[in-house]
C-alpha positions in Angstrom: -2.6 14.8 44.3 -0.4 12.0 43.4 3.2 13.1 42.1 5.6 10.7 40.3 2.5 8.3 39.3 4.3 7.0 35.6 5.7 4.1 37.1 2.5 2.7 38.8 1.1 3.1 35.5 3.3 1.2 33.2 3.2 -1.5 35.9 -0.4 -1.6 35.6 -0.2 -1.9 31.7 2.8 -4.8 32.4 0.3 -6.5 34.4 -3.1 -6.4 32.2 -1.0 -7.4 29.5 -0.6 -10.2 31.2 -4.2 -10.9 32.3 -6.5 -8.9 31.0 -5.3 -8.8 27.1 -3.0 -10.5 24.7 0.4 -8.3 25.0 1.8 -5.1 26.3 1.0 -3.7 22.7 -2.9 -4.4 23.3 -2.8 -3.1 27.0 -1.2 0.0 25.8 -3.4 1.2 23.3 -6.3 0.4 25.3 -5.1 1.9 28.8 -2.6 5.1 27.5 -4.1 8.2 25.6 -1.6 10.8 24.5 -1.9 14.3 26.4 -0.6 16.2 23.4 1.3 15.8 20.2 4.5 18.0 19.5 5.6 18.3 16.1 9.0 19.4 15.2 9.7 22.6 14.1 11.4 22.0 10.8 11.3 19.2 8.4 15.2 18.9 8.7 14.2 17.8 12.6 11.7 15.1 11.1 13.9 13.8 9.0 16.3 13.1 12.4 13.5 11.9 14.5 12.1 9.7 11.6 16.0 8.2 11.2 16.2 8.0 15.0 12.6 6.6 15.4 13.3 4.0 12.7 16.2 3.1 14.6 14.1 2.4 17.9 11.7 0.5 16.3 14.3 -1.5 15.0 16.1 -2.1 17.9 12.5 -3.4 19.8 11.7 -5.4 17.5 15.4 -7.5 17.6 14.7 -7.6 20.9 11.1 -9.2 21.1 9.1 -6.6 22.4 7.3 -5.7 19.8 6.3 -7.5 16.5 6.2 -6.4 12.9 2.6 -6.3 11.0 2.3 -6.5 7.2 3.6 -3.4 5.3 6.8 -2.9 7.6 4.8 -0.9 10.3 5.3 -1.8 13.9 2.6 -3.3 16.1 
């Protein structure tokens, strides 16, 4: 078994992004599934990772590397 495997794997989403479909956000939905979800344990917590969260999303899309959709969500 392979250890330490998560960087050949974005590389392979940076470069079907590039090929194989239209951006790293098309690559990444198609080629990453989630293991398992974790939810905070209290909704003060959600409220700081939804402020924080914001914040990131934010601070990609000045950036380029994502885009906005309709409606304010992230794509």
């Amino acid at each position: 078994m392979m250890k330490f495997t998560e960087g050949a794997a974005g590389a392979t989403v940076l470069a079907a992004s590039q090929t194989w479909f239209s951006g790293v956000e098309e690559a990444g939905s198609a080629m990453i599934l989630p293991e398992r979800t974790v939810e905070p344990a209290s909704a003060g917590l959600c409220e700081q990772y939804e402020e924080r969260y914001r914040l990131f999303v934010s601070q990609l899309t000045d950036k380029g590397y994502i885009s906005k959709a309709k409606g304010g969500e992230a794509t």
